[in-house]
Every structure is written in structure tokens, then in C-alpha cells.
N, C-alpha and C positions, 0 to 999 in steps of 0.2 A: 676497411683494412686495405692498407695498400699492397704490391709487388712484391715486396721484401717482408712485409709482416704473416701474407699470407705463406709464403715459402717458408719462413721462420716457424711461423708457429704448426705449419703442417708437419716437420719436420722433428721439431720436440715432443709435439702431440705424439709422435708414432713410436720414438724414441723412449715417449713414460710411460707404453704401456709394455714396455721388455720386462719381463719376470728376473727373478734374480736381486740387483743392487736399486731398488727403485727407492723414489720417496713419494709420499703422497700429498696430491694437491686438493684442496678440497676448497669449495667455492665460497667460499662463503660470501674654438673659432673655425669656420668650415673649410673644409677640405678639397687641394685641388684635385681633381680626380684627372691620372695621368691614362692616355688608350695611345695608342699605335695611329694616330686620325685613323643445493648442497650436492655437486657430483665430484667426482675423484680421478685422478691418474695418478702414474709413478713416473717419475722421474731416474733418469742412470745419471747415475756420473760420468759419464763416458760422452756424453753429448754435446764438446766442444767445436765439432764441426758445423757451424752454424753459418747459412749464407750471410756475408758481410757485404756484396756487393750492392752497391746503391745504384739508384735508377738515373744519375747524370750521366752516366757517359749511355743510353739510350735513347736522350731527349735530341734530336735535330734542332739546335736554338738556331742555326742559318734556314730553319723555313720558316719562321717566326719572327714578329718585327722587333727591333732595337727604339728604343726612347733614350735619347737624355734628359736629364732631367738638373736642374740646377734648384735645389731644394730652398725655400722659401718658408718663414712662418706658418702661413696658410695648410702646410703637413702637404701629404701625400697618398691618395687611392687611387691602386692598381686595381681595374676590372678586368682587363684583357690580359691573355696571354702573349709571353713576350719577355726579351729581354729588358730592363728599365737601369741606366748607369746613372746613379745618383754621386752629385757633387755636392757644394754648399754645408749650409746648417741651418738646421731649422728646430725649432721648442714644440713644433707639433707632434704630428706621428704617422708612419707607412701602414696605409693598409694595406691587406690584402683581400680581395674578394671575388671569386673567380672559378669556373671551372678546368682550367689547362694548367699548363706548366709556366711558372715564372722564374724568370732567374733577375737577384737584386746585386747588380753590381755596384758593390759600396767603392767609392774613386776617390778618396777624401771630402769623406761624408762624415759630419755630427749630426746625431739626432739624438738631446734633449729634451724629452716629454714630457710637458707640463701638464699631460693630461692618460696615466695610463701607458701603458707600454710601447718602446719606441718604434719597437716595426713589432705587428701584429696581422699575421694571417689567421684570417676568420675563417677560407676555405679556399684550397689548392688543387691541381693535382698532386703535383711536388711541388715546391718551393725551393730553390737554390738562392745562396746567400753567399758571395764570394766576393774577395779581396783582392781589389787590382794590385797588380805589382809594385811595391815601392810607396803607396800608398798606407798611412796612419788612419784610423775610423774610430769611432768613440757613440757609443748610445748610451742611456742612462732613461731610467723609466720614474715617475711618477711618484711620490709615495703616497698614494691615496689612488682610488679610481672609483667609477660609479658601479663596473662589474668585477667583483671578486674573482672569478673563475682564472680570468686573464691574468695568470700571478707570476709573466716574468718579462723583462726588460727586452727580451725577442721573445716571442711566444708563437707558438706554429698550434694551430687544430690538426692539422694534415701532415704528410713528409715535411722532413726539413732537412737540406745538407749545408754544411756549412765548407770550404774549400776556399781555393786561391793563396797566394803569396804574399797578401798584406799583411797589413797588421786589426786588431780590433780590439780594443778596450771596451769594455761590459762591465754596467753601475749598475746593478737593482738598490732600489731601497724600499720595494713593496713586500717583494717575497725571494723571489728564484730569479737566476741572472738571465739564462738558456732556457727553453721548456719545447719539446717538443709533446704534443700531442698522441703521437702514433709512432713511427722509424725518426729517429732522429741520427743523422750520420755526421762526425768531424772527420773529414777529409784532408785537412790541410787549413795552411795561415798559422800567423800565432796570436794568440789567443788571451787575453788575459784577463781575468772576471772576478770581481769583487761583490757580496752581496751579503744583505743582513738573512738571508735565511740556506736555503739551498744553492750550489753553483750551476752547476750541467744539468736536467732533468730528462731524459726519454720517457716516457710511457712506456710503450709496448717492448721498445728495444733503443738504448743508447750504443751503436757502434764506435770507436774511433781508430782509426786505421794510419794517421799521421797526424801534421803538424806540434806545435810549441804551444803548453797549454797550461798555463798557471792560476790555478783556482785558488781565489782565499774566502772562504764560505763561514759565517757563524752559525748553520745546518751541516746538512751530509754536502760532500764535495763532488761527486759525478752518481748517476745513480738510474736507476732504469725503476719504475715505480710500481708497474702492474700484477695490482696483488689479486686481480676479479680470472684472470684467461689464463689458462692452462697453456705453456709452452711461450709465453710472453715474458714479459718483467725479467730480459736479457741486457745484460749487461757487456758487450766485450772490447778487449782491446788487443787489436796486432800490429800496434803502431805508435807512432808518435813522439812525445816528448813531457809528461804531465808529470806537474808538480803542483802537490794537494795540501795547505793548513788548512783546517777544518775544525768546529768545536763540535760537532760530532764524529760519525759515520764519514770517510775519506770517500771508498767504493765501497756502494749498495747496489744489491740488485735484489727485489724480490723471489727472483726465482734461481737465476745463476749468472755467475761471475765468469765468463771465460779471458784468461789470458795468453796472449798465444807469441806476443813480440812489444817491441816497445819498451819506455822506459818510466816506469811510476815512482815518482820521489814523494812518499808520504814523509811530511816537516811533522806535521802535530794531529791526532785523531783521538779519538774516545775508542770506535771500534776502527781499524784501520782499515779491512777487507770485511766483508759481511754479506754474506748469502746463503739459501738454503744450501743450496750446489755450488761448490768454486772448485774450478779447472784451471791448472798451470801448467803450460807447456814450457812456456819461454817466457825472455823479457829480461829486464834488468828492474828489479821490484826492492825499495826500500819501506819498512814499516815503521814507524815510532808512534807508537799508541798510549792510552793511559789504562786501557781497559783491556781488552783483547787484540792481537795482532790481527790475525786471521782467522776469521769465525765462521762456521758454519753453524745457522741456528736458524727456527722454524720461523716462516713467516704466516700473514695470514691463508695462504693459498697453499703452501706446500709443509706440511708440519712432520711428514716422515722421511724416513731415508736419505738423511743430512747426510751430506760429506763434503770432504776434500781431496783430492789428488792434484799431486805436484809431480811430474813429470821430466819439470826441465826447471832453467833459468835458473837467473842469479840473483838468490832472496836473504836480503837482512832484512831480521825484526828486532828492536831494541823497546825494551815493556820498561815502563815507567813503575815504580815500588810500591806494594802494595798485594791485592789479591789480583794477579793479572797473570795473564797466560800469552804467551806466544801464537803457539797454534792450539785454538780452543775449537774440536769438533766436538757437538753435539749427535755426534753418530757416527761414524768413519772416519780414518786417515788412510790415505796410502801413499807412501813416498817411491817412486820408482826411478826416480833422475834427480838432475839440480845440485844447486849449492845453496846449502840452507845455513846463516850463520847466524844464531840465536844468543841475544844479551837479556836474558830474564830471571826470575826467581821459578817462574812452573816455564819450560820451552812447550810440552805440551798437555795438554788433557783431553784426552780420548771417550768417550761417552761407551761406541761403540767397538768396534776390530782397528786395531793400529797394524799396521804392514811399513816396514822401511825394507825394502829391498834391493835397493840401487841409492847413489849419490852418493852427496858430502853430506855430512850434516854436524854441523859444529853447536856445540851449548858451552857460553860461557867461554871462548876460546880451547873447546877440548873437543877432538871428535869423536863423537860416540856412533856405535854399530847397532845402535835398539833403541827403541823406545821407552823412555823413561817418565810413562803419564799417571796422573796425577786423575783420581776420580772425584768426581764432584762430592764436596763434602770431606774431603781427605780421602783419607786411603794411603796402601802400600804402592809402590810403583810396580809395571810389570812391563815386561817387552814382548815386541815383536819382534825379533832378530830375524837379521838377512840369511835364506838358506844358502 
């Protein structure tokens, strides 16, 4: 576990074990090689403050040597630590294999791999992946490979950040576009990812703090996946620019969704937000779902003490006809802020305690002062009204 994961998860860990609003997690052709010559916690919903700072701006890349590199068929393995500024195109693939810091400066770089994923780190300290300015980049992976594990068109085992001011087009047609392993951080660039399964994947934690980022996934669209560690499987965003079609899940997070700034354009979803835990402070957040807007519901790690709190920001959901809900918690609501502007047949269904105390909240272009939820199975409505 890296710097940031350990911080992370030190930090939720301490956070699920607060008495009170908790939920519970329970466990249940060759290559040129380039050098320099069943246990439990709870969870609060309250646990948005989560370190997002990534470990590039601590790395000294001026004590560390620079390569160029003008990419060739023959692909590309990094051993050394080091900066490496790749050009060209090449059908092979970037490895990584290494114990230091690498940073890939992609400089008007293609790399389609005819063999497996197009830049693949097997093992890092971190990994930085950044877009020279003004510069276009395109990878596209494989659809076939000899190891399965490796299932995305970047794929990281260790940190990954992604940053800089180019641009990057991302093809999977194996599995997942993005994969990070452990911390995966989007920084900046814009971004744009096509893929027959998953788009963004983190592991432990997907951060994204800026850039322009347009996922069109036939899986879940950005998502943080770890459903085994307690205080992991984070999802957040205080940044950016992303806009999610998706034939599922838009944002997943196994464990919680924090959103804190930024701007999320969900076009198309099945579930549009989905986590045990989702925090909203800020943001400008649009939903169009066909199943749920915003869901809080158990995953394999954390199965109690669902919720939701919305805070802030500026959120439409617009639910497609049928049995679908807006904001569907499976154990909590509380609205305390925001502007919530709801097009549906149910705006909400509450499992557990509904609270609106603060904000806008419009249903159906009317604004309403309470909660008007809907229990699973029918039901009478009932409110929370603001004191």
C-alpha cells in the first residue's frame, strides 16, 4: 500500500469505528528495454474528508535522469527510474518494471498493442503518466492477451497519476480502459475513453481532482472497486470536468462516493451514483438513469448503515419510466444544502430516517418542504419536514 492509500485507509478505518450513524463492513516480438545508460467496522457518513493529495508533486523528477525515446515496433521496457518522453508509434507495448518513480511523458505518442495492454506497469513506486502540452496521444489494447489479470489498455499494479495538458484517447477492447491497481489519481488533461467493459477503474481509491473527461463504457463508467479492505474502495471527486454514457453503473464505489467540486454529466446509466456511503458537498452533478439516480445500497464489504447526505451542489436527476427512483437509500437520507431538481415518478425512497432540513428541492418542477418517500414494496408516503 502506497502513501496515500495508507493515509486513506488509516483514516476511514478510524472514522467506521464512531458509534452512532455507522455501517457495517464485513470481510468477506521483443522488447526494447529503455534505462538512463469475516471481521467488521462501521462506517459514518460523515467521512468526506479524505486525503486526495497525490504523491507527484513530492517526487524530485530533476534528480532523476530524462530519456527520449522515439517509439518503434519493437515496444518499450522501463527498468530504471526516470523520466522517459515518448514520441512515435508503435503496435507493441510500455512496460514497466521497476522499483522507483517513473514518470511517461506521452509527446505525440500512439501505442497500439497487438499484444495485451498498451502501457503496462508490472511494478512502481508511482507511476506518472502526463500529457505534454498541445500534444494528441492515443493507446488502444489488445483483445485477447495470454494474462487475464492485466484487463485494461493502461493498467498500473502500483500508484498511477495521470495529469498534464494534452490530450489522450483510450480504446480497450479487452475489458477496462484505465485500471489502476492501488491509488489511481486524475489530475488533469483531457481524457477520453471508450471501452467494451469498464472505463476508469481504481482499486483501493479512484481520486479525480480536474481535467476533461469523457467516458463511454458498455460497464460501470468511473469506479473504485475494493470490496475485501475496510476504509478502501473510495471513490472521489473535487474536480474536473466528466461526462459518463454508461450501460451500467456511471459512479461506483464499493465503499463511498465522495463528491466535493466538479462537474459530472451523467448522458445514460442503469444506476447513476451507487455506493454504500455517498457524500455531496458541491459540484454541478447531472443524473439520467433508467433504474436508480442515486443509490445507496450494500455492497460485499459494507452491508449496514447505508446512506446518503447531500450538503451542497447543483443536482439534477431525470429517471426514465417505470419502477425507478431518484434518490433510492437503502438506509438514510439527509438533505442539509443544494439544489436538488428531481423529474421522476418515485423522487425518493428512504429505507431508513429521511431528514431535509436545508436547500432546494424541487420534484416534478414543484418545490417541496419534506420528504415524500416511497417504501420498498409500496407504502403510504411520509415526511421529514424541516424544523
Amino acid at each position: 500500500m502506497r502513501r496515500l492509500a495508507c493515509t486513506t485507509t488509516a483514516f476511514l478505518t478510524s472514522a467506521l469505528l464512531l458509534t452512532g450513524c455507522g455501517a457495517t463492513a464485513s470481510s468477506s516480438g521483443t522488447a526494447t528495454t529503455a534505462s538512463s545508460t469475516e471481521s467488521t467496522a462501521s462506517a459514518s457518513s460523515s467521512t468526506a474528508a479524505v486525503d486526495t493529495s497525490s504523491a507527484s508533486g513530492d517526487i524530485d523528477w530533476s534528480a532523476l535522469p530524462t530519456t527520449e525515446v522515439t517509439l518503434t515496433d519493437d515496444g518499450l521496457t522501463i527498468t530504471e527510474a526516470g523520466t522517459y518522453v515518448l514520441s512515435g508509434s508503435t503496435t507493441g507495448q510500455v512496460l514497466v518494471a521497476t522499483d522507483g518513480y517513473v514518470r511517461i511523458i506521452l509527446d505525440g505518442a500512439t501505442i497500439e498493442s497487438s499484444d495485451g495492454a498498451a502501457i503496462q506497469v508490472d511494478s512502481a513506486e508511482t507511476t506518472v503518466i502526463e500529457l505534454a502540452d498541445g500534444t494528441t496521444n492515443a493507446v488502444s489494447d489488445a483483445s485477447a492477451r495470454s494474462d487475464e489479470e492485466v484487463d485494461g489498455a493502461i493498467y498500473s499494479a502500483d500508484d498511477l497519476i495521470i495529469t498534464g495538458t494534452g490530450t489522450l484517447d483510450v480504446t480497450a477492447t479487452f475489458a477496462d480502459a484505465i485500471v489502476g491497481k492501488d491509488d489511481l489519481w486524475i489530475e488533469a488533461g483531457t481524457i477520453t475513453v471508450t471501452s467494451v467493459d469498464d472505463g476508469i477503474r481504481g482499486t483501493d481509491s479512484l481520486i479525480i481532482s480536474g481535467g476533461t473527461i469523457t467516458v463511454d463504457a458498455a460497464g460501470d463508467g468511473i469506479k473504485s472497486s475494493n470490496d475485501t479492505d475496510a476504509g478502501a474502495g473510495q471513490l472521489v471527486v473535487s474536480g474536473g470536468d466528466i461526462t459518463i454514457t454508461t450501460g451500467d453503473d456511471a459512479v461506483k464505489a464499493e465503499q463511498q462516493v465522495t463528491i466535493t467540486g466538479g462537474t459530472v454529466d451523467i448522458l445514460e446509466s442503469v444506476e447513476g451514483i451507487e455506493a454504500p456511503v455517498i457524500v455531496i458537498d458541491d459540484g454541478d452533478i447531472t443524473v439520467n438513469a433508467s433504474d436508480d439516480g442515486i443509490n445507496a445500497a450494500a455492497s460485499a464489504i459494507v452491508t449496514t448503515g447505508l446512506s446518503i447526505t447531500i450538503n451542497g451542489g447543483d443536482i439534477t436527476v431525470v429517471m426514465g419510466p417505470g419502477d425507478t427512483d431518484a434518490i433510492d437509500s437503502n438506509g438514510d437520507l439527509t438533505i442539509t444544502g443544494g439544489t436538488i431538481d428531481i423529474t421522476a415518478q418515485s423522487a425518493t425512497d428512504v429505507d431508513g430516517t429521511g431528514t431535509l432540513s436545508g436547500g432546494t428541492l424541487i420534484v416534478n418542477g414543484e418545490q417541496v418542504t419534506e420528504l415524500t418517500t416511497q417504501r420498498m414494496g409500496g407504502g403510504g408516503g411520509w415526511g421529514g419536514g424541516r424544523p
